[in-house]
NUVOPA-118027 format. One record per residue: x, y, z of N, C-alpha, C, O in turn; residue in three letters. Coordinates in steps of 0.1 Angstrom, whole numbers, plus 5000, padded with zeros to 4 digits. Example, Ala and Ser with C-alpha at 12.3 -4.5 7.8 and 13.67 -1.06 7.14 Angstrom:
<recs>
513249435078512349555078513249675078514249675085ALA/512849785071513749895071512950005079513450115080SER/
</recs>
This chain:
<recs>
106571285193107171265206106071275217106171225228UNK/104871385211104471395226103371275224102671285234UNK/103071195218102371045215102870955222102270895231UNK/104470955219104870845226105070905241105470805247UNK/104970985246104771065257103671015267103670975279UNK/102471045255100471015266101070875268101370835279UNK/101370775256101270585258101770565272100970535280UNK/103370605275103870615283103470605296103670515305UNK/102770755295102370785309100870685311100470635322UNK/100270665299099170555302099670425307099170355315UNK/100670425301101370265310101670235324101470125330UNK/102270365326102670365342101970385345101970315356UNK/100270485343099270425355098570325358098070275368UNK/098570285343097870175341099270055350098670025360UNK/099970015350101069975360100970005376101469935385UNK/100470095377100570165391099070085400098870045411UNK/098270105387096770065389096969885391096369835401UNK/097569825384097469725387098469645393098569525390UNK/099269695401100269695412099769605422099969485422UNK/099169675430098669635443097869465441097869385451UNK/097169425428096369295424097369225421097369105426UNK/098769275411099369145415100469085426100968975429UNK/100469225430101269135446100369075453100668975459UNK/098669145455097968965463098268905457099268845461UNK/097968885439097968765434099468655435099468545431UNK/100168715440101568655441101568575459101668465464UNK/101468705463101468615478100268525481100368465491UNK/099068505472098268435476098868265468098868155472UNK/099268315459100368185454100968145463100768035469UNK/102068225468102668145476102468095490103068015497UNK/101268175491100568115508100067915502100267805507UNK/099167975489098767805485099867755486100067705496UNK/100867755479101967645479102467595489102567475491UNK/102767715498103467655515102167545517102567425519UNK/100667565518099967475525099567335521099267225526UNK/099767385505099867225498101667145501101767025497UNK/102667185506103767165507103567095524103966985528UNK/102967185531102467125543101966995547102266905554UNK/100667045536099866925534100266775531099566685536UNK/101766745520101966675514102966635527103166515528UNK/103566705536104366635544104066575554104566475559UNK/102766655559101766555571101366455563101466345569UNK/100866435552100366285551101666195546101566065544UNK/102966265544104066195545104766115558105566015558UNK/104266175567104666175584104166035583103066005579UNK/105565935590105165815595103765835607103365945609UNK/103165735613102165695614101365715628100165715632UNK/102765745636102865735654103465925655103465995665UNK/103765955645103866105647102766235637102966335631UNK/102066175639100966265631100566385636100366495631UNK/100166345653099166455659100366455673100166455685UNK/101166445668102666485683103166595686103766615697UNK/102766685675102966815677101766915680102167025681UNK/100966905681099166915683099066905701099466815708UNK/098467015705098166975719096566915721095566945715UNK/096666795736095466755738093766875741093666975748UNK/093066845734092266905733091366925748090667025751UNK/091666795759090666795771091866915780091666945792UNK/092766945773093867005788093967205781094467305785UNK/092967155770093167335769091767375775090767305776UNK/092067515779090667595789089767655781090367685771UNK/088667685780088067755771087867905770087467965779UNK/088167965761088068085759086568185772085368175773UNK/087368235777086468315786086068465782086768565784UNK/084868455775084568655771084168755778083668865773UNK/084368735792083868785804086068895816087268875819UNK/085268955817086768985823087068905834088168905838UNK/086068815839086068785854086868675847086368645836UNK/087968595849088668465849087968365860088368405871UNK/087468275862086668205868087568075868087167975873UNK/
</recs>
């Protein structure tokens, strides 16, 4: 009994230890999927709504790293 006891407890750390790797490894799955699912719907998007949701690039301001707002 106390054999099957050490296995045991080797399992749960060994479980504990590699916990944290597969939940990235899980959410990094599903972050890929959303972007390939993304992916596949913009180049699904008829032809005149591609960049309609996107704002014009000459009407945004540029980042200022100074406190002064100029």
């Amino acid at each position: 009994m106390n054999t099957f006891l050490s296995y045991l407890a080797i399992a749960a750390l060994f479980a504990l230890v590699l916990l944290p790797a597969v939940l990235g490894f899980a959410r990094e799955r599903r972050i890929d999927r959303e972007l390939r699912e993304a992916r596949r719907n913009r180049e699904a998007a008829p032809p005149g709504t591609t960049g309609a949701a996107r704002p014009d690039p000459a009407t945004r301001r540029p980042h200022l790293r100074s406190w002064a707002r100029v």
